[in-house]
DRENVOFI-733977 format. One record per residue: residue in one letter; x, y, z of N, C-alpha, C in turn. Coordinates in pm, whole numbers, plus 32768, in hexadecimal, padded with zeros to 4 digits. Each point is the difference from the previous one (the first is absolute). Example, Ala and Ser with C-alpha at 12.3 -4.5 7.8 and 13.67 -1.06 7.14 Angstrom:
! residues 2
A85277DC7830C7FA780778000805A80788000;S7FDD80697FB88052807780067FB3806D8049;
//
This chain:
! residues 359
X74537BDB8BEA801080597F8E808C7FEE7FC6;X7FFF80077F8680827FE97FA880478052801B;X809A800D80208072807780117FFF803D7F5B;X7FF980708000800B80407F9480867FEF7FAD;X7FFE802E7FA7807A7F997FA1807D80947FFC;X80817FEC801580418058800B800680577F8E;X802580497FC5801F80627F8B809B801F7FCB;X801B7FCB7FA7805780037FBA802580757F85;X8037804E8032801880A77F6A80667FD77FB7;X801E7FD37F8B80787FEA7FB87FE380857FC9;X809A806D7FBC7FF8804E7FC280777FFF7FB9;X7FB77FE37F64804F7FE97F787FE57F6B7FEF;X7FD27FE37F777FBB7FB67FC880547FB37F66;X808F7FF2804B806C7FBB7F9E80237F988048;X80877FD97FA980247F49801D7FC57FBB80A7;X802B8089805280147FBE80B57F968010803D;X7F9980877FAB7F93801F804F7F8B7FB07FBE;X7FF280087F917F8C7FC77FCB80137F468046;X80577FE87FE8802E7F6480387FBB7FD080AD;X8059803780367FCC802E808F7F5B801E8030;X7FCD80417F927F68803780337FA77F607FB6;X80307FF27FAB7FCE7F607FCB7FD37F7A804E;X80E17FFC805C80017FB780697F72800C8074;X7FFA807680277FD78032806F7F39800F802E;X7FEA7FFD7F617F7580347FC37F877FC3804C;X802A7F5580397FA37FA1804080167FED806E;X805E8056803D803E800780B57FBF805F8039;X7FF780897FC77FFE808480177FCB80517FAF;X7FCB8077804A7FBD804C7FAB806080767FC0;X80207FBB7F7F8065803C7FA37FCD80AA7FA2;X803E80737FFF7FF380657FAA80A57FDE7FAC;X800580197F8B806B801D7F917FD480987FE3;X806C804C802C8007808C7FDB804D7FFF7F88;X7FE580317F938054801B7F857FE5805C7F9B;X8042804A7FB97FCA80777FAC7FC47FA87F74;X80387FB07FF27FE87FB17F767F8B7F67802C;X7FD77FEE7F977F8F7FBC80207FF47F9F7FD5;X80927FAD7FD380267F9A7FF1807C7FC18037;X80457F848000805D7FD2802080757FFA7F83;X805F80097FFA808280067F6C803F7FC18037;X802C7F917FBF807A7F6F8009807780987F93;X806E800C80628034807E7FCB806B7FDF7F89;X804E7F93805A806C7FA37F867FC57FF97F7F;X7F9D7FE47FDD7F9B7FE87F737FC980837FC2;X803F805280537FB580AA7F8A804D80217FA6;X807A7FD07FE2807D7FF77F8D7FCE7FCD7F94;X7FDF7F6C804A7FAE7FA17F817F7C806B7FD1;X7FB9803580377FA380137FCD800880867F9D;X8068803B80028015806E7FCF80347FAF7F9D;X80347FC67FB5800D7FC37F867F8F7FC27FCB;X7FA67FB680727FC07F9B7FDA7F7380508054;X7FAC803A7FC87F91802880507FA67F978044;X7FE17F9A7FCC7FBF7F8C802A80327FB38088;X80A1801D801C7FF97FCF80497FEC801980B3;X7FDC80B57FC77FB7802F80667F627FE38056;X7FDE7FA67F897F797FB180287FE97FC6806C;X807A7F97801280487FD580827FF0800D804E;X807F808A7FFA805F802580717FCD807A8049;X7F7A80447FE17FA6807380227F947FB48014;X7FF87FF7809C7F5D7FB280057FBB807E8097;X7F8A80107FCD7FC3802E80A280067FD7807C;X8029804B8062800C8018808F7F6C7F7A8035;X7F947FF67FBE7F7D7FED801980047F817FF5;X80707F957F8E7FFA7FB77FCD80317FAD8086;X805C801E803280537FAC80797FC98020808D;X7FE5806880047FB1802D80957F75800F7FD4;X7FCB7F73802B7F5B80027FE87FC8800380A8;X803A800E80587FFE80128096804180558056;X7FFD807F7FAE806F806580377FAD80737FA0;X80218082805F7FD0806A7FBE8073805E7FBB;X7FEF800B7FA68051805E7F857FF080AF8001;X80548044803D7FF280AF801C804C802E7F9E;X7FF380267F6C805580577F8B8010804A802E;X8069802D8097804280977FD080877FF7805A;X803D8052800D80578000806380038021807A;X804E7FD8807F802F80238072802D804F800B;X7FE3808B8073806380797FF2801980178099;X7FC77F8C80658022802D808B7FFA7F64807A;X8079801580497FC37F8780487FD680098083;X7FA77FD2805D802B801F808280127F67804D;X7FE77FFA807180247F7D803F7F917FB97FFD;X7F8D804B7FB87F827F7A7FFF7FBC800E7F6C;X8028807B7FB37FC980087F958055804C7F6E;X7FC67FC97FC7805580597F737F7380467FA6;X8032808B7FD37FD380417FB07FCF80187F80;X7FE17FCC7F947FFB80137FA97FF980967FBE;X80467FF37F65800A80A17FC27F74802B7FE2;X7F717FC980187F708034801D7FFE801D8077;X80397FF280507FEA804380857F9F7F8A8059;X80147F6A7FC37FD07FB4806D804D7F9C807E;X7FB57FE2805380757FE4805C7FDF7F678012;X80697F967FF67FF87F827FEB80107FD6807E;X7FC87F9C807A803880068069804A7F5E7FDE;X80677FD9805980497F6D7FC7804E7FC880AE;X7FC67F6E7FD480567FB8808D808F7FEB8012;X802D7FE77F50809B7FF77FD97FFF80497F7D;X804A80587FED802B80127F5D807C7FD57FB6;X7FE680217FA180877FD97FA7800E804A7F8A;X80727FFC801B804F808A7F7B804A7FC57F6C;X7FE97FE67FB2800B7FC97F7F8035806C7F98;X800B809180067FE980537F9980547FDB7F7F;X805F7FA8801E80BA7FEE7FA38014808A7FE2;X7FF4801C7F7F805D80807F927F7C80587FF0;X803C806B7FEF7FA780897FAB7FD67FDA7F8B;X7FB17FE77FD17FD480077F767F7580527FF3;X7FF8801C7FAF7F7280587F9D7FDE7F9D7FBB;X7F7B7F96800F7FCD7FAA7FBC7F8D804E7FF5;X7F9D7FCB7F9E7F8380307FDB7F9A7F888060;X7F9B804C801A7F847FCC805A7FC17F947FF9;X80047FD37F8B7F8B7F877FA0806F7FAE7FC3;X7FE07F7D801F805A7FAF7F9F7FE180257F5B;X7F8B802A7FDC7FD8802E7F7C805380427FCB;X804B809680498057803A7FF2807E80087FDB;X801A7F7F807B80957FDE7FF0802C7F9D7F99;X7F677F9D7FCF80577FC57F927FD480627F89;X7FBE80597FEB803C805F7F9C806580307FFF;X80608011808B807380417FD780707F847FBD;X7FE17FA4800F80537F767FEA7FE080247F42;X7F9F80127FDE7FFF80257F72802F807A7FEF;X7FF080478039805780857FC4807D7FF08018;X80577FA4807780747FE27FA980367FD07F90;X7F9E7FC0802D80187F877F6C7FDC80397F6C;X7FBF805A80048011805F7F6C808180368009;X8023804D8065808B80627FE180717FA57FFB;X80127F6B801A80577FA17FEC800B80007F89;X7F7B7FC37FBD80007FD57F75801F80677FC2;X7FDE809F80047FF280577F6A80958045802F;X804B7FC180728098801E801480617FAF7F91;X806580517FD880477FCB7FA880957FD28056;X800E807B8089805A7FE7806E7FCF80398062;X802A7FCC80567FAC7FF680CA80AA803F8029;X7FE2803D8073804F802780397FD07FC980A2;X80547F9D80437FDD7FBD8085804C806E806E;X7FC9802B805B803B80568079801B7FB8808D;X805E7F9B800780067FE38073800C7F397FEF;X80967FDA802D801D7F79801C7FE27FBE8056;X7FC0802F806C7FAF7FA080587FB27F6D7FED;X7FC47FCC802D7FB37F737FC47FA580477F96;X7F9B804C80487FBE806B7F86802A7FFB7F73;X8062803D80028041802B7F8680247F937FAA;X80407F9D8022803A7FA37FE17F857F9A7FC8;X7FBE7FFE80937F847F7D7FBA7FB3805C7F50;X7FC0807B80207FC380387FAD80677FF77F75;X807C80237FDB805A7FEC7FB27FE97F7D7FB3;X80157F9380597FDC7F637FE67F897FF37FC2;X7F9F8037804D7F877FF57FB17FDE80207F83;X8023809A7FFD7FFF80367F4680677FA87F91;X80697FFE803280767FB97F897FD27F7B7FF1;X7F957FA2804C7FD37FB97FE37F867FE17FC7;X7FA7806A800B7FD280007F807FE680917F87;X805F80518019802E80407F91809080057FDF;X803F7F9D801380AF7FFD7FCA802F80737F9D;X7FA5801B7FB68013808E7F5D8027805B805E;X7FD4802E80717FFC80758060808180358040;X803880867FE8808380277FFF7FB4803D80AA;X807D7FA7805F7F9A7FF4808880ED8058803E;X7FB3804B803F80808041807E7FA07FF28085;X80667FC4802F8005800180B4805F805A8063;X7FD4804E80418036805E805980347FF88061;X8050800680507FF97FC38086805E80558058;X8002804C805F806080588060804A7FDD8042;X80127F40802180337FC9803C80927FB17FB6;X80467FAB801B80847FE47FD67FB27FA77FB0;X7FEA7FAE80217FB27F607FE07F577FFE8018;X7FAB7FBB7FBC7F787FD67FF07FC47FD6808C;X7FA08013800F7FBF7FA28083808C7FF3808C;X80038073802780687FFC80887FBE7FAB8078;X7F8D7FE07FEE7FA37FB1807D80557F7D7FE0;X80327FCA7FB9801B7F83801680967FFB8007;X80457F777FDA80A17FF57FF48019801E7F49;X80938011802E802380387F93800B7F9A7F5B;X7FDB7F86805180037FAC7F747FA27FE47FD7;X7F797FFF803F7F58805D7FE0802880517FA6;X80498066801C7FC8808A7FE780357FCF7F76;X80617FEE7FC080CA7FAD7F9C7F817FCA7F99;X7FAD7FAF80497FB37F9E7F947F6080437F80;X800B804E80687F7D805D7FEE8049804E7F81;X804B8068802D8056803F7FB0800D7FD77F6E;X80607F4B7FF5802380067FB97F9A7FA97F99;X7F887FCE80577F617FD47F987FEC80A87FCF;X7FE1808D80357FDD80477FDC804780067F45;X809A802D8029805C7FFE7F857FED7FA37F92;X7FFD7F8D80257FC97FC57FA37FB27FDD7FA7;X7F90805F80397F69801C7FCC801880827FAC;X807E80367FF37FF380827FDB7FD580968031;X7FF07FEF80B27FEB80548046807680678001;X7FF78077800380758040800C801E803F80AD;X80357FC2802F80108032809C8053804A8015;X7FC6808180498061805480378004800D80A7;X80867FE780217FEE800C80B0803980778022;X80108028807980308082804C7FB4805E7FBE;X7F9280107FB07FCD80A27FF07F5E7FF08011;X7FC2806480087F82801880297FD0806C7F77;X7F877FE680027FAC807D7FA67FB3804B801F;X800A805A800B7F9B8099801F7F8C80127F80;X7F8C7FD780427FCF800A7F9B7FC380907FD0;X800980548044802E80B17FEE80597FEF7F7E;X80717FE47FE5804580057FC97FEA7FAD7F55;X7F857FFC7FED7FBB7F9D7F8C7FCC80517F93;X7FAA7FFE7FA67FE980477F947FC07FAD7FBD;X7F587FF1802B7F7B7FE77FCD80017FDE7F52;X802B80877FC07FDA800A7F6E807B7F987FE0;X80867FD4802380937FFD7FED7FE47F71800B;X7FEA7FC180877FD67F9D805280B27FE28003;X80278075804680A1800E802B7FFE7FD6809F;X805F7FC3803F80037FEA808F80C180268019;X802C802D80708091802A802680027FB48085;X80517FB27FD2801B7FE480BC806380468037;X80127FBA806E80868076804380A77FE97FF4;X7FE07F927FBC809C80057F97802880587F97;X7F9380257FE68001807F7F517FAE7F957F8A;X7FFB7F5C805B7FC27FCE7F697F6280227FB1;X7FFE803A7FAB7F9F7FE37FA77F847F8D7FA0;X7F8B800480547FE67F717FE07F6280207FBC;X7FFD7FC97F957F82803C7F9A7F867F7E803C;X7F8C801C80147FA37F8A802B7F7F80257FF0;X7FB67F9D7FC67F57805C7FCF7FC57FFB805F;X802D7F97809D7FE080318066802B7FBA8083;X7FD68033805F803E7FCE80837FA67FD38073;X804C7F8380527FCA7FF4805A803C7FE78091;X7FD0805D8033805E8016809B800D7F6B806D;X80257FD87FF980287F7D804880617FFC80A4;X7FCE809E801F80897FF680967FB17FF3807B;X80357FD280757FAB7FF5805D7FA980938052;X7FAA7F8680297F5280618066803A80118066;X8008805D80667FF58036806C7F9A7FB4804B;X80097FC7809D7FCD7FC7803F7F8280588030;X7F617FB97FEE7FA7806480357FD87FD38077;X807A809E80417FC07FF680A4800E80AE801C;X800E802F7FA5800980A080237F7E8021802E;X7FBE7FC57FEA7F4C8013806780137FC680A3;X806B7FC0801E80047FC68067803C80798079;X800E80747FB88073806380547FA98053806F;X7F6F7FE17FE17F93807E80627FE17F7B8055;X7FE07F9880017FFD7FAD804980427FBC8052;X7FA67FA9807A80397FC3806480997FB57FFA;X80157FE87F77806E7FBC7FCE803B80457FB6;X8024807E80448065804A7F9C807A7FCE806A;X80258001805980847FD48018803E7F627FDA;X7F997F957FE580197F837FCD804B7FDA7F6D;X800A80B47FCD80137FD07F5A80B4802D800B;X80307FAF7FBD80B17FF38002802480857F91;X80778003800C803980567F9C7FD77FFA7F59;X7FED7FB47FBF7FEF7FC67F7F7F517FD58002;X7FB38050808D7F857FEF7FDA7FA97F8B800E;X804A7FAA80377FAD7F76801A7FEA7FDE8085;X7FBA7FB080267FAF80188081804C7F8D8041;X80297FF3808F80677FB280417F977FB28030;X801C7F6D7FF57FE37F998010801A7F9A8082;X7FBF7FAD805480827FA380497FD07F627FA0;X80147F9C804880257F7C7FAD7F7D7FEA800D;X7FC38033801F7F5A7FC37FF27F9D80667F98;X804480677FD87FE1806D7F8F7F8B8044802E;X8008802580657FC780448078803C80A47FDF;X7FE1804A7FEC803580A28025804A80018075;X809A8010801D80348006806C7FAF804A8087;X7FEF7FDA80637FB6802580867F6F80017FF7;X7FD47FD17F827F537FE57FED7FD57F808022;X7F927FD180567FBB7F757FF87FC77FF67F67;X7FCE804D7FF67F7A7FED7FB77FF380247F5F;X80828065800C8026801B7F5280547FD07FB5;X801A7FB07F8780647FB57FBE800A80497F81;X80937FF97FA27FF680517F8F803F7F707F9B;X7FEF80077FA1803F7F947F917FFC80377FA8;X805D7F867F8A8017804A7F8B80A780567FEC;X7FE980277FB38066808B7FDC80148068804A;X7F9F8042806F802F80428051800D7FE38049;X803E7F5E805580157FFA807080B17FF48003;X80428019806180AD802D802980337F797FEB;X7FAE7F5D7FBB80587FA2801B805E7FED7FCE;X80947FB67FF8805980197FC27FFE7F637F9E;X7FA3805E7F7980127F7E7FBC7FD880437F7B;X800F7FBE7F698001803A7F827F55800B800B;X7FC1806C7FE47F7C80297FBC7FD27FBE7FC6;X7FC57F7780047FB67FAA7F9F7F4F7FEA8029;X7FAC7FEB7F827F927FDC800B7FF37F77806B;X803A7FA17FC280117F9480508008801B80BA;X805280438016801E801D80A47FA48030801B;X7FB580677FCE7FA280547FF37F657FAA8040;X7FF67FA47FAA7FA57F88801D80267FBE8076;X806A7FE6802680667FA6807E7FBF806C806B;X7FF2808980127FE8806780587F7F7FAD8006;X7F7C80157FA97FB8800180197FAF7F8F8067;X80147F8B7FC8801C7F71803980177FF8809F;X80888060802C80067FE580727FED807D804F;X7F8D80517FCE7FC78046803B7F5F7FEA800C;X7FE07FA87FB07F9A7FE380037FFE7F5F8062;X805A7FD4802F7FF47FA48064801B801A8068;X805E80A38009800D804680A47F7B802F802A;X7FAE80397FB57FAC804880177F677F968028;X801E7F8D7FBE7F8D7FB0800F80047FD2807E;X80B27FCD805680307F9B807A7FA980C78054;X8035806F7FE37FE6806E806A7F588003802F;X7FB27FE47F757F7B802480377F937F72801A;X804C7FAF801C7FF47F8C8036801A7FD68095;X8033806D80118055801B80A780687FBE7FF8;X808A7FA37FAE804E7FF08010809F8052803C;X80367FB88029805D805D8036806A80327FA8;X803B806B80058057803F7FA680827FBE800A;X80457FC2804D80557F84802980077FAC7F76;X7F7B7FE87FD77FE67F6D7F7C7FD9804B7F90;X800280A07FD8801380527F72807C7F977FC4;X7FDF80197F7580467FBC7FBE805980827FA7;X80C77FF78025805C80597FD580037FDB7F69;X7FEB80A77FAF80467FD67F6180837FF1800F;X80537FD17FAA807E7FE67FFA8024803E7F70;X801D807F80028038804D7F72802D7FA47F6D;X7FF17FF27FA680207FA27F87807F80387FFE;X80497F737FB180607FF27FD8801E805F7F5B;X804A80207FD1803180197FA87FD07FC27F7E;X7FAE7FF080047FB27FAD7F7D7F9D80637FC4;X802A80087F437FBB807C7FC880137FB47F58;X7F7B7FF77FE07FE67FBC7F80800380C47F8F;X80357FDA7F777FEC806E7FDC7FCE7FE97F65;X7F95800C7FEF7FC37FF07F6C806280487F6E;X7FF47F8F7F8D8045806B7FB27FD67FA97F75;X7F8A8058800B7FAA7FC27F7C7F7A7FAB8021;X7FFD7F937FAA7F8D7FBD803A80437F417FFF;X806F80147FD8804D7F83803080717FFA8052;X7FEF80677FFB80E17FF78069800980458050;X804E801880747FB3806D806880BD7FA98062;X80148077804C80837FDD806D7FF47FE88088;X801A7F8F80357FD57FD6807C80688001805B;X8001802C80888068803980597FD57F8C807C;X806E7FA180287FB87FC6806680537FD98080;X801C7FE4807080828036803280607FB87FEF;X7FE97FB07FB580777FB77FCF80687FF37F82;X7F8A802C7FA28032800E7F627F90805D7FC1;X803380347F797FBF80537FD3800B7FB87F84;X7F5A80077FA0800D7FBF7F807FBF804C7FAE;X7FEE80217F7C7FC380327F8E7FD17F817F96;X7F9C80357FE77FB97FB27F8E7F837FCE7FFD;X80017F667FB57F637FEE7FF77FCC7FC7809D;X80607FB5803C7FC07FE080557FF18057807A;X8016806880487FC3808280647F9380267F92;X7FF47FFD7F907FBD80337FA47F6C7FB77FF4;X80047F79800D7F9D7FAD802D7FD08005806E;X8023804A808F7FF97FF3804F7F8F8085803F;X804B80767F8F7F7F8073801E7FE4803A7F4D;X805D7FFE7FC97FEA80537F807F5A7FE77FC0;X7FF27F877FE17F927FB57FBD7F8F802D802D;X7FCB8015807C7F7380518047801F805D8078;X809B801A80008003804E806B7FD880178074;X7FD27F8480367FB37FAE80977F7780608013;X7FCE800E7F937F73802E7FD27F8D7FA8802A;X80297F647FC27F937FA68046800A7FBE809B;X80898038802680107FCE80767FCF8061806A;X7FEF80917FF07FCA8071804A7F6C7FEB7FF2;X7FD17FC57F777F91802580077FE27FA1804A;X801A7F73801E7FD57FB9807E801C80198071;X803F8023802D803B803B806A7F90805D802E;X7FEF80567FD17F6B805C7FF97F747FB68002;X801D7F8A7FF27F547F7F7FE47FC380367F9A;X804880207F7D7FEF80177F8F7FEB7FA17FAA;X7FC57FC87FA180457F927F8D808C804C7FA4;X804E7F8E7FDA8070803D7FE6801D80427F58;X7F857FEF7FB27FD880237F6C7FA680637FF1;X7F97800F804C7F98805A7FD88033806C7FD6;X7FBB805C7FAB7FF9805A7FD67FEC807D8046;
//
């Protein structure tokens, strides 16, 4: 008689998890727990908010990549040492799991949904005469790039609470970004924040906490998500999660003192910049620990991630974009060739065993 095939629970259905349950789909008997019922290439929701089409892409179904894995739309609200919960009240039982959640977000259920909201930005872009940006992060910055490139007419302010743009990287990243923004006619303000309490609907008035006054037909909040693991606090792994909320890791991205549970992505403690890319790097070599474990290999021959280097591409427009690499930092067309042009859209979608055009 055949040994029954182990069970695999990924929960969260972005860059590390959806990747991972893909890997895993023809080894093991894979569930993808996720509230949303598709997969989002996330770097590319900027583009698509200018450009609705190019959400066609970059929003594909959960169903499309896991044709050997079962798909559960809802969330996790409990874990124990052999099973996780779902918010219906069902109980998943699993041989290994894995924790994927990255950031808090409120996405809508249906990719149908979500690229409607990609058009309802994209109306309040266009019938904007001035945008008001909340937040210098990559966010902020890429989305900025995006509009002035293709609405330049657009009286565009950028916000930012911090000294300088994009603090994730070095400071001549941040110098280059800055001074493409200026050039474009962005008006940047650093050291203040906006309350958006402090705004006026009919006025379309905004105050930051300098006293400045900034008129905008509308705004879009651009500051960082909170890590989602505040569900992790009633569970077996409430002591695993660090100060800042992310779940402690060792070099094999294992949950510290767990065989059997691994976390990737954005909420795991590694000490390295937040990128999609690494994100994928998690998945990869969790999906070859997990294959050597239920193979009976020995944990001796797991294969260690090794945290990325300092390397952070930053879009800024749809030709020029600032590239950080540990050696030199450059601006222009060429980092710009490198992601600006499809925003590694066709390269995810293979990556996924996607074709890299479809619709």
């Amino acid at each position: 008689m055949a040994e029954k095939a182990k069970v695999v629970v990924v929960v969260g259905g972005g860059v590390a998890g959806g990747l991972v349950a893909r890997l895993l789909q023809f080894h093991a008997d894979v569930f993808l727990i996720d509230p949303k019922e598709y997969f989002e290439i996330p770097w590319a929701s900027l583009r698509a908010m200018v450009e609705p089409s190019f959400g066609e892409r970059s929003v594909f179904n959960h169903n499309e990549y896991l044709t050997n894995g079962r798909i559960v739309t809802s969330h996790v609200i409990n874990i124990t040492e052999t099973a996780v919960l779902t918010a219906e009240g069902h109980w998943i039982a699993y041989d290994y799991l894995i924790i994927a959640t990255g950031h808090k977000d409120s996405l809508p259920r249906t990719r149908t949904e979500r690229l409607e909201q990609f058009k309802a930005d994209n109306r309040k872009i266009k019938s904007a005469n001035s945008i008001l940006i909340i937040g210098g992060g990559p966010t902020g910055v890429e989305l900025a790039g995006e509009i002035v490139a293709d609405f330049p007419e657009k009286k565009m302010t950028l916000v930012h609470r911090g000294p300088r743009l994009m603090e994730f990287v070095g400071e001549k990243a941040s110098k280059k970004a800055h001074d493409w923004l200026v050039s474009k006619k962005v008006d940047v303000l650093l050291n203040q924040s906006v309350e958006l309490s402090s705004s006026t609907d009919e006025m379309h008035t905004y105050r930051t906490s300098a006293g400045k006054t900034i008129t905008a037909d509308c705004h879009f909040w651009c500051t960082g998500k909170p890590v989602s693991s505040s569900w992790l606090k009633d569970t077996i792994l409430k002591d695993s999660v660090d100060r800042q909320g992310r779940l402690k890791v060792d070099e094999h991205l294992r949950v510290k003192g767990r065989k059997n549970i691994f976390a990737l992505g954005d909420i795991t403690d590694v000490p390295e910049i937040k990128q999609g890319y690494l994100a994928q790097r998690h998945a990869q070599v969790t999906a070859k620990n997990i294959n050597l474990l239920m193979n009976g290999g020995q944990e001796s021959k797991m294969t260690a991630y090794k945290p990325g280097s300092a390397i952070a591409v930053v879009s800024l427009g749809r030709k020029d974009a600032v590239a950080q690499f540990p050696f030199t930092t450059i601006i222009g067309r060429i980092p710009g060739m490198i992601k600006s042009k499809d925003l590694f859209v066709g390269k995810t979608r293979k990556d996924m065993g996607l074709p890299p055009h479809a619709g």
